[in-house]
C-alpha positions in Angstrom: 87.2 121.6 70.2 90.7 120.4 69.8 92.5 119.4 73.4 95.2 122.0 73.9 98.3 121.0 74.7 98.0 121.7 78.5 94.9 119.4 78.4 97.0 116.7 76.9 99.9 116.8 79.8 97.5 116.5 82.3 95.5 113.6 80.2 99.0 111.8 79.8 99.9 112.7 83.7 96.5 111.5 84.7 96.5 108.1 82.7 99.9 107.1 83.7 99.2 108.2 87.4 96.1 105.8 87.3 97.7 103.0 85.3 100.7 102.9 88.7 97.5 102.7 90.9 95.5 100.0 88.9 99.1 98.3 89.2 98.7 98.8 92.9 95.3 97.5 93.2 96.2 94.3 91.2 99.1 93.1 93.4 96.9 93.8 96.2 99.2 96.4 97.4 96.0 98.6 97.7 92.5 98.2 98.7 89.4 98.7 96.6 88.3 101.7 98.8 91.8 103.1 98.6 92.0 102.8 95.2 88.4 104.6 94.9 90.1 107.7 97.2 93.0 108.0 94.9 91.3 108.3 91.9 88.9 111.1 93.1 92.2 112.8 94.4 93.9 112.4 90.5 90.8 113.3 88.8 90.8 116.6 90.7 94.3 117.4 90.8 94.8 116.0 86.9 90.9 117.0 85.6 91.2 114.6 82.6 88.7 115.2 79.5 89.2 111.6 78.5 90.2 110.0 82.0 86.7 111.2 83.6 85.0 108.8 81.4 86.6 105.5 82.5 86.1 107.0 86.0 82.6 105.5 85.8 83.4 102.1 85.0 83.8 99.6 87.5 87.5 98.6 87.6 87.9 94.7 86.6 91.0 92.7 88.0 93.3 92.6 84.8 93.9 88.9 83.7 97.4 87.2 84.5 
């Protein structure tokens, strides 16, 4: 079924929440558990279709 346009604001919402956070967790500004408590709080508040999936993949520094 098509994502509805409220679905795709909290997708976007979601995604760029997570991508300040993985931010956060690359500068060290966060720690690995803390980073693992706010993404169950975004996945709740945001419920992301596509967002859930990456949820279950072990986050991997980003190369500098």
């Amino acid at each position: 079924s098509p994502m509805t346009k409220e679905a795709f604001q909290r997708e976007k919402m979601y995604q760029a929440t997570m991508g300040m956070v993985r931010r956060m967790r690359s500068e060290g500004l966060i720690s690995q558990a803390e980073y693992g408590q706010m993404e169950q709080i975004f996945l709740e508040k945001y419920k992301p279709l596509i967002g859930s999936i990456y949820a279950e993949i072990p986050l991997t520094p980003c190369p500098s």
